[in-house]
C-alpha positions as CSV (number, residue, x, y, z in Angstrom):
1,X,91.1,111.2,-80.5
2,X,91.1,110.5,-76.5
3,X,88.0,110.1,-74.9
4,X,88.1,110.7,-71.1
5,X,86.2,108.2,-69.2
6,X,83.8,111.0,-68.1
7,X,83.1,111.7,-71.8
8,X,79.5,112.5,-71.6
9,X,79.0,113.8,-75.7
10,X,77.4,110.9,-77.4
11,X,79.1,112.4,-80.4
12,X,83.1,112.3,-79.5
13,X,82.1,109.0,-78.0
14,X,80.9,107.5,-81.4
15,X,83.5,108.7,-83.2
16,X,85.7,107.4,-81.3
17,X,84.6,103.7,-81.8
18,X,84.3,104.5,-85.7
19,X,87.9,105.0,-85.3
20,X,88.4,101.8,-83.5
21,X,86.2,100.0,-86.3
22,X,88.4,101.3,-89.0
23,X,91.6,100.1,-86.9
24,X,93.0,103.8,-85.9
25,X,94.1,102.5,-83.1
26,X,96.2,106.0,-81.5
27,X,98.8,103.3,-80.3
28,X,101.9,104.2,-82.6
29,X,104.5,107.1,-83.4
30,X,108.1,107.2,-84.1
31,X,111.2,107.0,-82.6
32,X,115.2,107.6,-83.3
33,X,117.5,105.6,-81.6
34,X,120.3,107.5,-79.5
35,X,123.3,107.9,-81.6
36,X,126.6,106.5,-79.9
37,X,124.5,105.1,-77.3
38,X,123.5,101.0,-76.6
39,X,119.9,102.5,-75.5
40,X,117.0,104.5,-76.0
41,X,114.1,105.0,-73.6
42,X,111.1,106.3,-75.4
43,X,108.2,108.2,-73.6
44,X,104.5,106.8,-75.0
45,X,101.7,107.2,-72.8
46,X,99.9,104.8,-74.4
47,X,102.8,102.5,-73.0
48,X,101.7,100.5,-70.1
49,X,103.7,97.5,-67.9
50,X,101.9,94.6,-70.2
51,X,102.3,96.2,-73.2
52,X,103.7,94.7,-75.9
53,X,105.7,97.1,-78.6
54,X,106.2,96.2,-82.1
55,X,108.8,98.0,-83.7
56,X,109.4,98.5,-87.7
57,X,112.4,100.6,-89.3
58,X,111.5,103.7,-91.2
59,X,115.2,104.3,-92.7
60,X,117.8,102.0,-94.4
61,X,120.1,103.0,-91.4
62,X,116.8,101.3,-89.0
63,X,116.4,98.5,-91.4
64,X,120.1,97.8,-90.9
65,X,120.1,97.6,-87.3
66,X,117.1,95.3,-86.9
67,X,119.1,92.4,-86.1
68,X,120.9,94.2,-83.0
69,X,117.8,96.3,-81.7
70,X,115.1,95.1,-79.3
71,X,112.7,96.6,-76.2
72,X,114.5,95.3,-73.8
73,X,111.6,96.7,-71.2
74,X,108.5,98.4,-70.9
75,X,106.7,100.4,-67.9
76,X,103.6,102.6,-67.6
77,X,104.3,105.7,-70.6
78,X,107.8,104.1,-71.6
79,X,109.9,101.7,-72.9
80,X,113.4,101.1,-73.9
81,X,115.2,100.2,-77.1
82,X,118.1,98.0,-76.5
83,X,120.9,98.6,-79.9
84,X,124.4,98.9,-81.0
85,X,126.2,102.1,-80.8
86,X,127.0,104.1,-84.0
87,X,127.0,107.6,-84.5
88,X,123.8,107.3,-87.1
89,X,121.4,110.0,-86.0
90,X,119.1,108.4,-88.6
91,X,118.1,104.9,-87.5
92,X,114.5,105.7,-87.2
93,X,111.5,103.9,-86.0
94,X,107.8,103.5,-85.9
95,X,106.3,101.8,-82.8
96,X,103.3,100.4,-81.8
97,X,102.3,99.6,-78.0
98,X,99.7,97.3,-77.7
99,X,97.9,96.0,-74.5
C-alpha cells in the first residue's frame, strides 16, 4: 500500500503502519539479469541515490552467478546489476532497496 503524503483517511494511514509493524516493507520485487549482456539496469521506484540493494538468487542459474554479480550503482527509481555474460534467460533475482 502507498500512502500519499496528503493522505487524509485515518484508515489507509493505520493500515499502513500495521504493515510497517509486521515488516511489509513494499521495498522488494524481482529481477532477471540480461542474457548475453555484462549489465542490467533495473527500474524500482522505491530506489533512491542512498539506497542500499540487497540482492538474493531465486534460481540455481542466480545462485550460480552470485560470485560474479553486484549493483554496481544506484540512482533515484534505479539501479544496475553488474554480471557475467551467458545466454541464461533464467538467472533470476529478488531485490530489496533500502534507505
Amino acid at each position: 500500500m502507498t500512502v500519499s503524503t496528503d493522505e487524509t483517511d485515518q484508515r489507509k494511514i493505520n493500515t499502513a503502519i500495521q504493515q510497517l509493524e509486521q515488516g511489509r516493507l513494499n521495498v522488494g520485487a524481482t529481477c532477471t539479469l540480461r542474457a548475453s549482456q555484462t549489465t542490467t539496469t533495473v527500474a524500482a521506484a522505491n530506489c533512491g541515490t542512498g539506497s542500499q540493494v540487497q540482492l538474493t538468487p531465486k534460481t540455481a542459474n542466480a545462485a550460480a552467478a552470485v560470485a560474479t554479480t553486484y549493483v554496481s550503482a544506484v540512482g533515484n527509481g534505479t539501479f544496475t546489476i553488474t554480471h557475467a555474460s551467458n545466454a541464461q534467460t533464467d538467472r533470476t533475482f529478488g531485490y530489496a532497496c533500502i534507505g
